[in-house]
MARMARMAR-24345 format. One record per residue (C-alpha): residue in one letter; x, z, y. Coordinates in Angstrom, 1 decimal, decimal comma, padded with zeros to 4 digits. Example, Ala and Ser with C-alpha at 12.3 -4.5 7.8 and 13.67 -1.06 7.14 Angstrom:
residues 2
<site aa="A" X="012,3" Z="007,8" Y="-004,5"/>
<site aa="S" X="013,7" Z="007,1" Y="-001,1"/>
end
This chain:
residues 194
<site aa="X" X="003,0" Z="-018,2" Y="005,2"/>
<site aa="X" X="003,0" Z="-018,7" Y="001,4"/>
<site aa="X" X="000,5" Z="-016,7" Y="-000,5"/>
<site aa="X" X="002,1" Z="-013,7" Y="-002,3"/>
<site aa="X" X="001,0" Z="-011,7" Y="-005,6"/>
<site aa="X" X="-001,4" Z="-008,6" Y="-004,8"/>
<site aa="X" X="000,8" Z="-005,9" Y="-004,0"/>
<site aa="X" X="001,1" Z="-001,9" Y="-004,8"/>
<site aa="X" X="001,6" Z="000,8" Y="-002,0"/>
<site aa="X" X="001,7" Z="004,8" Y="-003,4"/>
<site aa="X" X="002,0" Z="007,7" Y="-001,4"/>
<site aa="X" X="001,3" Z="011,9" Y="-001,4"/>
<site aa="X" X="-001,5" Z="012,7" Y="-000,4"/>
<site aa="X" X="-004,0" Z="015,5" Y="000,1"/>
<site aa="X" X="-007,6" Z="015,4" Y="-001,8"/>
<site aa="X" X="-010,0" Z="017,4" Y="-000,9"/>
<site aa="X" X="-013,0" Z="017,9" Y="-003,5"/>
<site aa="X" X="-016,5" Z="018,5" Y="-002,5"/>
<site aa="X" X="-019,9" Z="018,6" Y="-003,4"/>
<site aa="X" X="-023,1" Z="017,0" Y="-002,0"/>
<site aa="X" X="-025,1" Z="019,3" Y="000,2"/>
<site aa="X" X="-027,9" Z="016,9" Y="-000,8"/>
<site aa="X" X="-027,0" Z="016,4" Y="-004,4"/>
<site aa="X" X="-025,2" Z="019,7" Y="-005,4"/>
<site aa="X" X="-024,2" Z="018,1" Y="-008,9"/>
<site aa="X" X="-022,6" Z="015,3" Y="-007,6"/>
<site aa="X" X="-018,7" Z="015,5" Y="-007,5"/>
<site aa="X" X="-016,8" Z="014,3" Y="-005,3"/>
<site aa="X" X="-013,1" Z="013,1" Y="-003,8"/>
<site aa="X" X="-012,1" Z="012,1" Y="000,0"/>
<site aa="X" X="-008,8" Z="011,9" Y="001,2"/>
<site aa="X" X="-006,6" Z="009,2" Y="002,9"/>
<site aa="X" X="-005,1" Z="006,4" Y="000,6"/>
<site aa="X" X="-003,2" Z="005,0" Y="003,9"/>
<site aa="X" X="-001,3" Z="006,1" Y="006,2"/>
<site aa="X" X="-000,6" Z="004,0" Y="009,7"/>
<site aa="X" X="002,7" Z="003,5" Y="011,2"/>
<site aa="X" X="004,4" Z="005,9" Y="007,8"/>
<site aa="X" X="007,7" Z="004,4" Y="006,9"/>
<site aa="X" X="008,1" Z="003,7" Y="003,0"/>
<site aa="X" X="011,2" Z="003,1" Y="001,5"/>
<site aa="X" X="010,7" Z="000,8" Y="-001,0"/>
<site aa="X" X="014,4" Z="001,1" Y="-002,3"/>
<site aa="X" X="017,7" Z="002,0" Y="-000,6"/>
<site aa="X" X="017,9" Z="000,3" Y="002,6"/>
<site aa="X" X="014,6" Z="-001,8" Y="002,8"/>
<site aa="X" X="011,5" Z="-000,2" Y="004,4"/>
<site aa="X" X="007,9" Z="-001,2" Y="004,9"/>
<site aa="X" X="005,5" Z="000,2" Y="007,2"/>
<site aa="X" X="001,9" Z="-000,9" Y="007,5"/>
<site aa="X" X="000,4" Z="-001,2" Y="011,1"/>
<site aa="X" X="-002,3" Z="000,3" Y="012,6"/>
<site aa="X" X="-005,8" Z="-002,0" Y="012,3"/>
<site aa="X" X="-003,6" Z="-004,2" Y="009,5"/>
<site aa="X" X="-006,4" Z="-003,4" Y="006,4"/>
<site aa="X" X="-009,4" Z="-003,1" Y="009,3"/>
<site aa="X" X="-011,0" Z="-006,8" Y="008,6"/>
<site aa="X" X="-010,5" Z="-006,1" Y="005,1"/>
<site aa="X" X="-012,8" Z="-003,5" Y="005,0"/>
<site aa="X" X="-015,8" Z="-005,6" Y="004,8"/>
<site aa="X" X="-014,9" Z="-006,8" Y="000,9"/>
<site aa="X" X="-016,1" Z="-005,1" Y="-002,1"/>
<site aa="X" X="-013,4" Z="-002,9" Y="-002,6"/>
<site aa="X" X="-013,1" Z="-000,9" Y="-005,9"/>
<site aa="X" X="-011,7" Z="003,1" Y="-006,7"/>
<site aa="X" X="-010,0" Z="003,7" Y="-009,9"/>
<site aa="X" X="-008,2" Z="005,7" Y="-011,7"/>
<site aa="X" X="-004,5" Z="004,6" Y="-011,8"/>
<site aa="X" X="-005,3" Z="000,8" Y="-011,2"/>
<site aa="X" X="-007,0" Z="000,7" Y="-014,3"/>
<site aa="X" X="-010,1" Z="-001,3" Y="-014,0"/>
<site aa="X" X="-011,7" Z="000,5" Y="-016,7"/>
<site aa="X" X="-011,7" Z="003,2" Y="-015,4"/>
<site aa="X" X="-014,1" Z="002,3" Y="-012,1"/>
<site aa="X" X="-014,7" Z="005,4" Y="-010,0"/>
<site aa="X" X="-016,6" Z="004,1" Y="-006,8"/>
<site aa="X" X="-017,0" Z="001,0" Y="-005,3"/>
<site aa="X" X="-018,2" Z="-000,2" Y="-001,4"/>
<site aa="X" X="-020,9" Z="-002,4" Y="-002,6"/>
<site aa="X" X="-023,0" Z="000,3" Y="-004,4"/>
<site aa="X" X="-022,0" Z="002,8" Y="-001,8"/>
<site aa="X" X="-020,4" Z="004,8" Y="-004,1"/>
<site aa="X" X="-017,0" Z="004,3" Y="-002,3"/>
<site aa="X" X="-017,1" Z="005,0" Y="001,4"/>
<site aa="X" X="-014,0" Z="003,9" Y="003,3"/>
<site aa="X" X="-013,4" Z="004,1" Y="007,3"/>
<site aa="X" X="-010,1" Z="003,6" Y="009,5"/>
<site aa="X" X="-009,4" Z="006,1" Y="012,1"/>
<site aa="X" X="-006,2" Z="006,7" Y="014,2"/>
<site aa="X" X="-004,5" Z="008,7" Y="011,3"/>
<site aa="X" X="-005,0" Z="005,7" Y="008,5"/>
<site aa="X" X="-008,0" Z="004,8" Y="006,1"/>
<site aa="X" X="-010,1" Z="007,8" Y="004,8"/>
<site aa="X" X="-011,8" Z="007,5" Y="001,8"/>
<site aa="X" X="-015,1" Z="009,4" Y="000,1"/>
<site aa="X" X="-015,8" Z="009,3" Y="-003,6"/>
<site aa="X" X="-018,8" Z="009,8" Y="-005,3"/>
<site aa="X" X="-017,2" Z="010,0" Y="-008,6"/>
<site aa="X" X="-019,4" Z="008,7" Y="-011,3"/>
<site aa="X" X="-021,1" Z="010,9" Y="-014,5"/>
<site aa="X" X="-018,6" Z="009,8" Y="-016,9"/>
<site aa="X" X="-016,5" Z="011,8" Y="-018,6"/>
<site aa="X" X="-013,3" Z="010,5" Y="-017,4"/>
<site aa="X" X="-014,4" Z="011,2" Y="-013,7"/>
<site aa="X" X="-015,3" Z="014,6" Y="-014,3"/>
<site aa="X" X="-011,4" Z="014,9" Y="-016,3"/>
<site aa="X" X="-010,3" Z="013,4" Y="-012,7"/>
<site aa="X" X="-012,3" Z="015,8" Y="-010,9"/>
<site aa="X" X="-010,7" Z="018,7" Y="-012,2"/>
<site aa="X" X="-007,0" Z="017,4" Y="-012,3"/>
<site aa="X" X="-007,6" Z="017,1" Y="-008,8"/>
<site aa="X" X="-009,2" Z="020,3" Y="-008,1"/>
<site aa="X" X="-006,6" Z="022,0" Y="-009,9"/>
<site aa="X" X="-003,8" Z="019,6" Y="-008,0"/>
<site aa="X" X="-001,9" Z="018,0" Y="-011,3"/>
<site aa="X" X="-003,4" Z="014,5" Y="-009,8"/>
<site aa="X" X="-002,5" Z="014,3" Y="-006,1"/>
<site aa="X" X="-001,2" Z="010,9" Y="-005,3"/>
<site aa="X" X="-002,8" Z="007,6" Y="-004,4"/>
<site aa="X" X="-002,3" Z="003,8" Y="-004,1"/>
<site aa="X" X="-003,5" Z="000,4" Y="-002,6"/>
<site aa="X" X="-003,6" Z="-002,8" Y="-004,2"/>
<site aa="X" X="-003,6" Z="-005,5" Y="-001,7"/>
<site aa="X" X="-002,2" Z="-009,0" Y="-000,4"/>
<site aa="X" X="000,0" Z="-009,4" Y="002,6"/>
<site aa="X" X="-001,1" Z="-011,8" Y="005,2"/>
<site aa="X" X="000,8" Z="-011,3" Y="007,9"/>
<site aa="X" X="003,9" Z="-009,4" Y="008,4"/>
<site aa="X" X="007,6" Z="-009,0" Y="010,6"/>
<site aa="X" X="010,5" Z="-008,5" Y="009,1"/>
<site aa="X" X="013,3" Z="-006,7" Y="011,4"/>
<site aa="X" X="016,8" Z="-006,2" Y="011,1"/>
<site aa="X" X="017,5" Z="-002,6" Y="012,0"/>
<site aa="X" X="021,0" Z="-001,2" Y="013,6"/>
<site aa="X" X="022,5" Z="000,3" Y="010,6"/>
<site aa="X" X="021,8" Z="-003,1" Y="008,2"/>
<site aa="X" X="018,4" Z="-001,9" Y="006,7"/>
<site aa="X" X="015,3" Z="-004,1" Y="006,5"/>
<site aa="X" X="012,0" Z="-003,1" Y="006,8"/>
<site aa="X" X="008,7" Z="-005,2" Y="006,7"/>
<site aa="X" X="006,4" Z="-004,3" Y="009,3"/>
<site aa="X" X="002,6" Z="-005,3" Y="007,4"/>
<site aa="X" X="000,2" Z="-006,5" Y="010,3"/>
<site aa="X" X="-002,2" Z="-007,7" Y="008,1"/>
<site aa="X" X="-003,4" Z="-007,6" Y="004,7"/>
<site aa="X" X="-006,2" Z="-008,0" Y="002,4"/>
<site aa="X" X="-007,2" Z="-004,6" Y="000,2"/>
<site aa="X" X="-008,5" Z="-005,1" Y="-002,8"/>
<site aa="X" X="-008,5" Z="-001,5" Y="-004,4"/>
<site aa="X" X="-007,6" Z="002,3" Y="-003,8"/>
<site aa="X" X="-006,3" Z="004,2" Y="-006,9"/>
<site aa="X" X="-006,4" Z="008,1" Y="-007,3"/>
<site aa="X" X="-002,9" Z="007,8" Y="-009,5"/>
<site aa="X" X="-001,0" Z="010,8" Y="-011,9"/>
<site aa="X" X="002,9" Z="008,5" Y="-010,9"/>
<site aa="X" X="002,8" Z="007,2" Y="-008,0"/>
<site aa="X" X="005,4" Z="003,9" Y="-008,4"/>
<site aa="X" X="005,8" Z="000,4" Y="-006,8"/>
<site aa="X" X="004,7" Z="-002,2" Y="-008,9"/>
<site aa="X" X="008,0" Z="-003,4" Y="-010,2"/>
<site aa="X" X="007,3" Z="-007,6" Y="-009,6"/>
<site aa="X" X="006,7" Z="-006,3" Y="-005,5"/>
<site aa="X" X="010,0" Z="-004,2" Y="-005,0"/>
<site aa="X" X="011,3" Z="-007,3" Y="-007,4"/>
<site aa="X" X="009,7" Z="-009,5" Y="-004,5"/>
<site aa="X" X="011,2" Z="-007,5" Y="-001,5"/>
<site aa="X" X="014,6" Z="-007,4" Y="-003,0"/>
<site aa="X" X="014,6" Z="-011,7" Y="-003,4"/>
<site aa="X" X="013,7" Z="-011,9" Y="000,3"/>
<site aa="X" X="016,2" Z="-009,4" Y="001,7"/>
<site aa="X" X="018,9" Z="-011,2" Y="-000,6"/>
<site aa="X" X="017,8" Z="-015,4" Y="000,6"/>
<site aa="X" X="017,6" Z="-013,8" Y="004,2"/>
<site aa="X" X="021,2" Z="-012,5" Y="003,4"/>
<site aa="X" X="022,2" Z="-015,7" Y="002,1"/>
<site aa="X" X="021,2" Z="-017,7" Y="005,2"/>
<site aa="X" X="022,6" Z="-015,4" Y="007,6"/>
<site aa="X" X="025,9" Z="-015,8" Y="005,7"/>
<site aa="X" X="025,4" Z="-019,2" Y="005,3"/>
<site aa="X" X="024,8" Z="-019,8" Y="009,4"/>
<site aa="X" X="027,9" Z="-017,2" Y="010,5"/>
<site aa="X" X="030,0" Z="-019,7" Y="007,9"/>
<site aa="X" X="028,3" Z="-022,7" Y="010,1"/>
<site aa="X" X="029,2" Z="-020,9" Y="013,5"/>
<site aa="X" X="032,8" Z="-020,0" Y="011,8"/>
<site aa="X" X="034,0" Z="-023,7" Y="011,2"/>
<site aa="X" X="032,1" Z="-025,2" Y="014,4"/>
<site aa="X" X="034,0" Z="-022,9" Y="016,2"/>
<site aa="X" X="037,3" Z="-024,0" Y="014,0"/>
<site aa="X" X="036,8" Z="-027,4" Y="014,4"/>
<site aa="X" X="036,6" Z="-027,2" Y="018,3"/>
<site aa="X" X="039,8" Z="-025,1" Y="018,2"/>
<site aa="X" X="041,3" Z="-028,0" Y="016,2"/>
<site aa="X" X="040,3" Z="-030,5" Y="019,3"/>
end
C-alpha cells in the first residue's frame, strides 16, 4: 500500500476539566479524541470509520497535544508525561496537564465555559478496507494507522488535501468499475456476434 499524507479526523466531543488532587494549581483537560466503530461522513456518500485497536500500536510514539494543530501552541506531550493517552472499548481517552502558559490557561477556560468543545487526530493510514455499500456509498474502514497528534480544536474540519484524497480514490475506483462492466459489455457482445 502506498504511503499517504498524514491525515485529519474531527469530531464532538465532551471535555471534562479538572484539577490535580495532588497539585491543586495544575489545570487540566481529558476527554476522548476517538471514537471506535463511529461512522464519519467525510462528504456526501463516502464514509470512514476507524476500527477498534487501529491507533493501539501507535500509542507507543511520542505523540503531541495542541491547540488546533498548531505546533506552537504544544499543550502535552507522552514523552514528558504531560499527555496521558489509553484505548478502552469506547475509543482513546486522553488526560492533559495543560502547561503554565498563557495560551493554555485561555484554552482552559474556553473549555470550561464550553465555546471550545471539539477535537482532532492527525495521523497516517496503514491499513484500511474499502466497501461498497447497498445504496452506492463508500466508506473506508481504517484498521490501522499511525497517530501522530490530538488537537483540542475551536472548527472542527477535514483537512481539505484528505477529503481531496478520498474523493480521487472513490472517482479511479469508479472509473475502473466502469471501465471492467464496458469489458464484460463487449465480451459478452462479441460472443453474441459468434
Amino acid at each position: 500500500m502506498e504511503k499517504r499524507e498524514k491525515a485529519i479526523r474531527d469530531f464532538r466531543t465532551k471535555f471534562n476539566i479538572t484539577r490535580s488532587t495532588d497539585t491543586p494549581d495544575e489545570l487540566i483537560i481529558e476527554g476522548y479524541f476517538i471514537l471506535h466503530e463511529q461512522e464519519t461522513e467525510l462528504y456526501q456518500g463516502v464514509y470512514e470509520i476507524i476500527t477498534k485497536g487501529a491507533f493501539d500500536e501507535s500509542l507507543t510514539n511520542d505523540i503531541r497535544a495542541l491547540w488546533n494543530h498548531n505546533t506552537q501552541y504544544v499543550l502535552g506531550r507522552t514523552k514528558s508525561s504531560t499527555l496521558e493517552l489509553r484505548s478502552d472499548d469506547k475509543g482513546l481517552y486522553g488526560v492533559i496537564k495543560l502547561p503554565n502558559t498563557q495560551y493554555a490557561r485561555d484554552l482552559h477556560e474556553l473549555v470550561n465555559r464550553g465555546d471550545v468543545d471539539q477535537c482532532s487526530f492527525g495521523f497516517n493510514i496503514l491499513e484500511e478496507d474499502l466497501e461498497e455499500l447497498a445504496n452506492g456509498s463508500y466508506r473506508w474502514r481504517i484498521n490501522k494507522l499511525d497517530l501522530h497528534e490530538v488537537s483540542v480544536v475551536t472548527f472542527p474540519q477535514y483537512e481539505n488535501t484528505s477529503v481531496q484524497a478520498r474523493a480521487k480514490q472513490i472517482e479511479q475506483i469508479k472509473s475502473r468499475d466502469l471501465e471492467m462492466k464496458r469489458k464484460k459489455l463487449r465480451e459478452r457482445l462479441e460472443a453474441i456476434k459468434c
